[in-house]
ZAKEDREN-871016 format. One record per residue: residue in three letters; y, x, z of N, C-alpha, C in turn. Coordinates in steps of 0.05 Angstrom, whole numbers. Atoms other than C-alpha are relative to their C-alpha. Layout:
REC residuo    nyy    nxx    nzz   cayy   caxx   cazz    cyy    cxx    czz
REC     Ala      Y      X      Z      Y      X      Z      Y      X      Z
...
This chain:
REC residuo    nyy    nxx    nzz   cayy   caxx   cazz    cyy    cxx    czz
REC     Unk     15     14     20    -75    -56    140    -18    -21     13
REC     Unk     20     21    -15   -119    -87    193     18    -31      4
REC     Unk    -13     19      0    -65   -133    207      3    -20    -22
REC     Unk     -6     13     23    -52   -157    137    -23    -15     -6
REC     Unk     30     12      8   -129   -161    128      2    -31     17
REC     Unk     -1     29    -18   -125   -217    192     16    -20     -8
REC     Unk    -17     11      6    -69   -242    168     -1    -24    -26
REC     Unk     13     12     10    -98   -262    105    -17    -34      5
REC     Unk     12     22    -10   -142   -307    134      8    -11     27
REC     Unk    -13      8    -28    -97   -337    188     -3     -3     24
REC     Unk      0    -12    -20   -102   -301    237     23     16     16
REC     Unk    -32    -14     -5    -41   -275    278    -20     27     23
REC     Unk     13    -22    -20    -57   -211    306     16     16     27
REC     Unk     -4      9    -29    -18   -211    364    -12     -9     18
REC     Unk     18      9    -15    -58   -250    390    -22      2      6
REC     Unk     27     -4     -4   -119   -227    372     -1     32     -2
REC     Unk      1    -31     12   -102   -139    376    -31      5      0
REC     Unk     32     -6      7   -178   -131    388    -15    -10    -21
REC     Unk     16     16     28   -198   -168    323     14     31    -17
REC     Unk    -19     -7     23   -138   -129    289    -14     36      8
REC     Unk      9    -19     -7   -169    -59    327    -28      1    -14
REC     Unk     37     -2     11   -246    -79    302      7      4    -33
REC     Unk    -10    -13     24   -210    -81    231     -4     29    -13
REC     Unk     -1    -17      4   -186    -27    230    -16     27      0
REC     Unk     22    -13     -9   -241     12    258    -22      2    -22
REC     Unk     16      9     27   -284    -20    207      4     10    -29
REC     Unk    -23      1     31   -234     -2    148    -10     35     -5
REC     Unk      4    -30     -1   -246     80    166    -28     -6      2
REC     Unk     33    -11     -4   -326     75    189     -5     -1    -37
REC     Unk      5      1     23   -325     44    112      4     26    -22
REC     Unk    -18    -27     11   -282     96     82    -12     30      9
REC     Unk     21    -25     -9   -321    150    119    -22     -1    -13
REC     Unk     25     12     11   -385    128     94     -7      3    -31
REC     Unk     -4    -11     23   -363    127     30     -9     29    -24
REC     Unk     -6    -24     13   -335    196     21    -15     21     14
REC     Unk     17    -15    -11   -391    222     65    -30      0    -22
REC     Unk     13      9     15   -439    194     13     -2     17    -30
REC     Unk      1    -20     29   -416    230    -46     29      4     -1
REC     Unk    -19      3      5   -352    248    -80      8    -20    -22
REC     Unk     -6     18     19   -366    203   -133      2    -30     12
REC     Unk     -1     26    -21   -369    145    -85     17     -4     17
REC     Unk    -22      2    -15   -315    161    -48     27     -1    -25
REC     Unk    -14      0     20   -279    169   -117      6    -35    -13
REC     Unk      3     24      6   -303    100   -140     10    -12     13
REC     Unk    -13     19    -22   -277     62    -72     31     12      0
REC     Unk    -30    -12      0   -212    104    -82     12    -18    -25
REC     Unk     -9     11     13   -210     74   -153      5    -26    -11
REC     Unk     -7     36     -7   -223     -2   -136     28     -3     18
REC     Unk    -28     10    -18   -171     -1    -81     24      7    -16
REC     Unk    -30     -2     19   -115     27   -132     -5    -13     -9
REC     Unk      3     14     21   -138    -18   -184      1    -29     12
REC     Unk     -7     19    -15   -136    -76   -128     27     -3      1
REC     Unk    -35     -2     -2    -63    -54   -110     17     -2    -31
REC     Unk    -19     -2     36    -42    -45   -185      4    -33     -3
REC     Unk     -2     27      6    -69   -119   -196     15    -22     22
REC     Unk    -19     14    -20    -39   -148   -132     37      7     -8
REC     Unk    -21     -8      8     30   -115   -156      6    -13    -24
REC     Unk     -4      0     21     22   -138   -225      3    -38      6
REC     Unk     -2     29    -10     11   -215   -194     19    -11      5
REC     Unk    -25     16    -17     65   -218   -154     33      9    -26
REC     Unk    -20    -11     23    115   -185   -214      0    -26    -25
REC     Unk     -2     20     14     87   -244   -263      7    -26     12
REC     Unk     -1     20     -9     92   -292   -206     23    -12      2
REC     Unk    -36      4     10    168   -274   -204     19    -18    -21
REC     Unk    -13     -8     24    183   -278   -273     -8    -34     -7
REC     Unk     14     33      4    142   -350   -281     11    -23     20
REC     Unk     -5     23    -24    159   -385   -206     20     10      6
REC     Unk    -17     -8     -9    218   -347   -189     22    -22      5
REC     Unk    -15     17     -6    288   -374   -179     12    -16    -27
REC     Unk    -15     14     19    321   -429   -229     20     -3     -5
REC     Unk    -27     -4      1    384   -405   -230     18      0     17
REC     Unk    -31      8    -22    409   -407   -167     -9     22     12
REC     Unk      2    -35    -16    393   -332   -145     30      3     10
REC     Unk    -26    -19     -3    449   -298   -111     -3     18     15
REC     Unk     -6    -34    -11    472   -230    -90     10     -1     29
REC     Unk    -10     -2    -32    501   -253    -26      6     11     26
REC     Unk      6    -12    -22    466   -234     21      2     40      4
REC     Unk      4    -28      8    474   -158     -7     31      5      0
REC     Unk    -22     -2     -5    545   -172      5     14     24     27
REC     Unk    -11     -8    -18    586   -124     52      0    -15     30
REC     Unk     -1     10    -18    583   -143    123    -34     -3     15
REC     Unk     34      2     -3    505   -131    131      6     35     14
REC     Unk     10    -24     -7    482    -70    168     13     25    -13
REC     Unk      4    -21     26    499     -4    141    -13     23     -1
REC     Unk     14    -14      6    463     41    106     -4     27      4
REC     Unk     -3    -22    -16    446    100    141    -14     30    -15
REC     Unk      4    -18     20    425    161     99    -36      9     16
REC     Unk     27     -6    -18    370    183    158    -19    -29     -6
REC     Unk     17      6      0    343    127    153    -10    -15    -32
REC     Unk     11     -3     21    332    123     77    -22     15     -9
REC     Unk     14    -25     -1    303    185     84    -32     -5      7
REC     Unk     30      5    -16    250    165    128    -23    -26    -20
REC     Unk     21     18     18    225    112     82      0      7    -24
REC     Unk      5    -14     28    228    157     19    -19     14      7
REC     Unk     28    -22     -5    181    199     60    -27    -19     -1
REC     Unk     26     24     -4    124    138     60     -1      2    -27
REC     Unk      2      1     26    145    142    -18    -14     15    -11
REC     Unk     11    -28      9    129    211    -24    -35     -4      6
REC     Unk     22     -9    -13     67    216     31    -16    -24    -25
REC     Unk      8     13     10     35    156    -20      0     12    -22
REC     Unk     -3     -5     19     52    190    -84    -17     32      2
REC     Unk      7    -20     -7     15    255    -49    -24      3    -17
REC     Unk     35      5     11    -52    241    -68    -11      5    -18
REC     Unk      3      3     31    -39    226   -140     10     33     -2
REC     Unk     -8    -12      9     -3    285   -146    -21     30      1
REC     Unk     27    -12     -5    -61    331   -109    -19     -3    -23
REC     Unk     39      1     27   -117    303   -162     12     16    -20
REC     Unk    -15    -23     28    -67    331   -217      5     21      0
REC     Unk      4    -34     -9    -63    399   -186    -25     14      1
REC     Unk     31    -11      9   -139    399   -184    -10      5    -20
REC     Unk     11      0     36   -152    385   -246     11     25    -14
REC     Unk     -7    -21     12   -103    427   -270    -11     28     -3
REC     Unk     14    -26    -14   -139    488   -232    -23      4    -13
REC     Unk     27     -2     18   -209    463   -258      5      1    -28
REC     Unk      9     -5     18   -193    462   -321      8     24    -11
REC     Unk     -5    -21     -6   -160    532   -319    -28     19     -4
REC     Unk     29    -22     -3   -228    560   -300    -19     -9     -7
């Protein structure tokens, strides 16, 4: 994420890994801080950054649909003759799907529990 952050503001972080290391460093002391603070404050900074990602997702989905291609899309490159698709390593990037989808699925097991009792 530190990367992306640099990246943003053109910065190549290659070049600069100690910028892209203070980042990142920065990104957790925040995030600590936070959820050391309260749970409602670590709840709140949990629910700007989804609500950041939702609206960055929702940008680039209208940006498609508005600036996209004018008719000259093609499938081509999805044509036979490309790499092939290896089952292991589907796998491995359904697990980033999952470990991401973890989180949400935890708060809904809490809840469920609290409101149980």
């Amino acid at each position: 994420m530190a990367e992306y952050f640099l990246r943003s503001f053109g910065y190549d972080p290659v070049l600069h890994p100690g910028a892209a290391d203070a980042c990142a460093v920065a990104g957790i002391v925040v995030a600590t801080t936070a959820n050391v603070r309260g749970v409602q404050t670590g709840a709140l900074m949990t629910g700007a950054t989804s609500a950041a990602k939702f609206a960055a997702l929702t940008l680039i989905a209208v940006a498609a649909v508005f600036f996209g291609s004018r008719g000259e899309a093609s499938a081509a490159h999805l044509a036979a003759g490309q790499a092939p698709v290896q089952a292991g390593l589907f796998g491995l990037a359904f697990i980033s799907v999952l470990w991401a989808y973890d989180g949400f699925r935890g708060s809904l097991v809490s809840r469920r529990r609290s409101a149980r009792s």
